[in-house]
C-alpha positions in Angstrom: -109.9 81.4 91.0 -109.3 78.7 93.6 -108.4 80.0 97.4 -104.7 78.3 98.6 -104.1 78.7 102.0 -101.4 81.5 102.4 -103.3 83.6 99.3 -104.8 86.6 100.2 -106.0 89.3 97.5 -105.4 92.8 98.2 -105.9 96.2 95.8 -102.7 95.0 93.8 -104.3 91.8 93.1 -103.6 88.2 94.8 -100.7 87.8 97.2 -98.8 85.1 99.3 -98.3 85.4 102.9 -95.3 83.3 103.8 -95.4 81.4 106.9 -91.3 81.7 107.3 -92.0 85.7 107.5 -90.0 88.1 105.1 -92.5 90.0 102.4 -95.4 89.3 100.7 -94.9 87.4 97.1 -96.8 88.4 94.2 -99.1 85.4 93.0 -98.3 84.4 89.2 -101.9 85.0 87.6 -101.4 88.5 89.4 -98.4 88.9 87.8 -99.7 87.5 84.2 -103.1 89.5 85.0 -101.2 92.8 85.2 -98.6 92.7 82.6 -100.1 90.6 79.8 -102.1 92.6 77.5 -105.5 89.9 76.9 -106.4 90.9 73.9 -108.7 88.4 73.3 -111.0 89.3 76.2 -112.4 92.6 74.8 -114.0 90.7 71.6 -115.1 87.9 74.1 -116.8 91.2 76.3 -118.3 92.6 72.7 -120.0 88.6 72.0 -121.2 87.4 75.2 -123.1 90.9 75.1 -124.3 91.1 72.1 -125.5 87.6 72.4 -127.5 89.0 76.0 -129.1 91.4 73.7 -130.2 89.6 70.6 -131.5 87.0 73.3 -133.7 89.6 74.7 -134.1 92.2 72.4 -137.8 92.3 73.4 -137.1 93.3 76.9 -133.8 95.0 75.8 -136.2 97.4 72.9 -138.9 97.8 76.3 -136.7 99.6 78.5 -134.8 101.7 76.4 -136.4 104.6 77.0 -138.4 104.0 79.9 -135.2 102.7 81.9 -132.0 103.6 79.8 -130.0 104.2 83.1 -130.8 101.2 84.8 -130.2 99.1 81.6 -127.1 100.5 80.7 -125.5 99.7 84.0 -126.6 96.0 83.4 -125.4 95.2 80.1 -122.3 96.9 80.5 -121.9 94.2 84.3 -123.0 91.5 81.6 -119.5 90.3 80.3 -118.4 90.3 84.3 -121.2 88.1 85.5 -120.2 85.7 82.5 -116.6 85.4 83.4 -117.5 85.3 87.4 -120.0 82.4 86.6 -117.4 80.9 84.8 -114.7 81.2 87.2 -117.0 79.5 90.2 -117.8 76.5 87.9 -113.4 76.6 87.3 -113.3 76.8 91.1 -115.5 73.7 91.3 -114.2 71.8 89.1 -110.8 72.1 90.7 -111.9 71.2 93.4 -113.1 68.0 92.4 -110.3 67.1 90.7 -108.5 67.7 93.8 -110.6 65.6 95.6 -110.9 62.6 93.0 -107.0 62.4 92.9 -106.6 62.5 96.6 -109.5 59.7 97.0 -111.8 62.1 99.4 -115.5 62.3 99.0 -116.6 64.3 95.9 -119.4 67.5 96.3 -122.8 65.7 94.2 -122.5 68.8 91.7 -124.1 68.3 88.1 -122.5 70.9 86.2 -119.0 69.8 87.3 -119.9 66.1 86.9 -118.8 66.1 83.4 -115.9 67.3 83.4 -114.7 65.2 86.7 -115.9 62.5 84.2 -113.1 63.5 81.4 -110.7 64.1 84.3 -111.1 60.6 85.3 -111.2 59.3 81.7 -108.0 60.5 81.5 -106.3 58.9 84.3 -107.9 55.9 82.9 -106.3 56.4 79.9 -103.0 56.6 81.0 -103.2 54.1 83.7 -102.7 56.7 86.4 -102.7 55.0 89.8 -103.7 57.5 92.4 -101.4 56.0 95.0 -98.2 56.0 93.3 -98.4 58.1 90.2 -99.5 61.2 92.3 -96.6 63.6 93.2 -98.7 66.3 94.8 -102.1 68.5 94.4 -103.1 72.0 94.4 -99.5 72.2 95.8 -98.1 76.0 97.4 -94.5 77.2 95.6 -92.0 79.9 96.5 -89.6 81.6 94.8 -88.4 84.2 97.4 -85.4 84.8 96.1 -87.8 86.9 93.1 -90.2 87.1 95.5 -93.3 85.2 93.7 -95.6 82.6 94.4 -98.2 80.3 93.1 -100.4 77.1 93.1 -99.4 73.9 90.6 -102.5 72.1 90.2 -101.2 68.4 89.9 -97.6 67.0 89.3 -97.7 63.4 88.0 -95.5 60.7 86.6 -96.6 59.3 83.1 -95.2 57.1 80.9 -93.9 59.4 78.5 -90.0 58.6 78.3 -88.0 56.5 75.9 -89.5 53.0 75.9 -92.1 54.3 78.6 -89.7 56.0 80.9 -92.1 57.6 83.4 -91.6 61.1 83.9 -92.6 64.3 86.7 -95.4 66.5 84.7 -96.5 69.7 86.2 -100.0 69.7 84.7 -102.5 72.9 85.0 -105.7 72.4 84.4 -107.8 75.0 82.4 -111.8 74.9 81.6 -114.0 76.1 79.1 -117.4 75.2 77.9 -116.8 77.0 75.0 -113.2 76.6 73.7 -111.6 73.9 71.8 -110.0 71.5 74.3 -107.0 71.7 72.4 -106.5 75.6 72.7 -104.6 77.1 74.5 -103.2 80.8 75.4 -99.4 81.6 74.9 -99.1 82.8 78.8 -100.4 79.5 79.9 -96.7 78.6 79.3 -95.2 81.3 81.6 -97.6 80.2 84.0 -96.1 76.8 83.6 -92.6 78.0 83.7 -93.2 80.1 86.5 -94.3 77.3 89.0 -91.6 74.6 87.2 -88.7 76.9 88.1 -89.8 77.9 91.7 -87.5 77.1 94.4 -89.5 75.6 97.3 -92.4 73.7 97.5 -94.6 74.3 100.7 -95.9 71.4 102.7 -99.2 71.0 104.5 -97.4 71.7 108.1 -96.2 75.0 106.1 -92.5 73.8 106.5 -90.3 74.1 103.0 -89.7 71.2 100.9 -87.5 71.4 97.4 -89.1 71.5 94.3 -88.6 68.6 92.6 -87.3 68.9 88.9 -89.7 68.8 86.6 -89.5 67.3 82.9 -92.3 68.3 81.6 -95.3 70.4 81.5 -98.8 70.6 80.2 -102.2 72.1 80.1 -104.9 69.5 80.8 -108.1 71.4 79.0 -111.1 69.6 80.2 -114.8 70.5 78.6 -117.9 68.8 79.2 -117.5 66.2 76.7 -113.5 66.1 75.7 -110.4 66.7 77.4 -106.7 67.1 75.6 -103.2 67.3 77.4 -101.3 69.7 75.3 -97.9 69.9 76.3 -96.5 73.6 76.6 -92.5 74.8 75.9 -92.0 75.7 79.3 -88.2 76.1 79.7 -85.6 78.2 80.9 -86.7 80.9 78.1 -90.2 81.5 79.0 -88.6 82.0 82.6 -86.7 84.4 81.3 -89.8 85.9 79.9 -92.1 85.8 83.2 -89.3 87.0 85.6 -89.8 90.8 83.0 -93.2 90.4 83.1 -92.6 90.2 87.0 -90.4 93.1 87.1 -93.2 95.1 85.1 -96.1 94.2 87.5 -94.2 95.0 90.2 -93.7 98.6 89.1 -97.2 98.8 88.2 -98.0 97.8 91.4 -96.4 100.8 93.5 -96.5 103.5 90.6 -99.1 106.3 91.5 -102.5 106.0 89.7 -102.1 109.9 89.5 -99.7 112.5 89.0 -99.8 116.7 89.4 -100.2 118.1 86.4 -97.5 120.9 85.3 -98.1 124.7 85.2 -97.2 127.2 82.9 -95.1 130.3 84.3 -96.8 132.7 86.3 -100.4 130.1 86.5 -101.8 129.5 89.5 -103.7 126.0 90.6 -107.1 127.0 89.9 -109.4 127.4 93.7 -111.2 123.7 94.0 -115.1 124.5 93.1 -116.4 124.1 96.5 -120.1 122.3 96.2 -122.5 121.8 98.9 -125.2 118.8 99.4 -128.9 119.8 99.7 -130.4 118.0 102.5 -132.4 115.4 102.2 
């Protein structure tokens, strides 16, 4: 997960700090994080760690009874170390991307080179000219009014209109070096609509800009050796559909992780086993 300037992550997940005061906004993949049910994670979790195993069985079969503890605590960390290895290299890569559009230097980094090379490829492709076609990058939106926030990764005019009208895309990137460049998760377009219907764009100098109107929006998948822009439905419905998915993070975000448990008549709260530490 990228770092924008104002986000800061707390035990709710990642917030906004706004520089205008007023309260904190809920970041979008906070909000999509806590309300959207990933089902496809858990048989993700079950292959990457399976695949751990069957690649070292021989250690694995070696240690399994001489060091169960230990090795039970690593393989269940194993699907976490994946998906934070993954998310760095995502980091990376955006950041490149960042870089390449705005024309500053570019980190020498071999395992994002590849996919800076598709990005680039694809600009190519549309005849993308970095001066003019850029709207903005890894650009800060508020929508105080609901109180979220969240980070577009490019807008940019294509050629995409009747008789090659150009038109504003807000354009996410996503990375995988695994998945089909031309799949793509149903909340990637609440994502989208999230960030398309926000109300104020924040500039470098942290003052508030309008967001411009958007006409249409993507997901720009880019793997090691392909890219696809898939265009995602990201209207005024799927709005509709993040700003309940908003309203149910929020709750789960102040409801009590526990609650007292209820007595029968006449039962009394059972005295709290005191225990006491041996020295050391």
């Amino acid at each position: 997960m990228t770092n924008p300037k104002h986000a800061q992550d707390t035990p709710q997940g990642r917030y906004y700090t706004d520089p205008a005061g007023g309260p904190a906004l809920v970041s979008v993949t906070n909000v999509l994080d806590t309300a959207v049910n990933k089902r496809a994670l858990i048989p993700w979790g079950v292959k990457v760690t399976v695949e751990y195993i069957l690649d070292n069985w021989r250690a694995v079969a070696s240690r399994v009874i001489t060091d169960r503890a230990a090795l039970t605590r690593e393989i269940k960390a194993i699907h976490r170390e994946v998906k934070e290895t993954a998310g760095n290299l995502g980091d990376r890569i955006h950041a490149a991307a960042e870089a390449h559009v705005l024309g500053a230097p570019v980190a020498d980094d071999p395992e994002v080179a590849p996919y800076l090379a598709q990005l680039i490829r694809w600009l190519a492709l549309w005849s993308v000219d970095l001066t003019t076609h850029i709207e903005a990058t890894e650009i800060t939106v508020f929508h105080r009014r609901l109180g979220y926030a969240g980070t577009a990764d490019l807008l940019i005019w294509l050629p995409t209109g009747p008789d090659g009208v150009m038109e504003l895309w807000l354009i996410d990137y996503k990375t995988s070096a695994t998945r089909s460049a031309k799949s793509v998760y149903p909340e990637n377009t609440l994502q989208l609509a999230a960030l398309r219907y926000a109300e104020t764009v924040l500039l470098p100098d942290d003052t508030d800009a309008a967001m411009p109107p958007i006409q249409r929006t993507g997901v720009l998948n880019l793997r090691a050796k392909s890219h696809a822009l898939v265009e995602m439905p990201a209207g005024r419905d799927a709005h509709a559909a993040f700003r309940g998915l908003l309203q149910g993070a929020r709750w789960l975000h102040d409801a009590p992780s526990t609650y007292p448990a209820l007595l029968a008549p006449g039962q009394t709260e059972p005295a709290r086993r005191r225990t006491t530490r041996k020295a050391a």
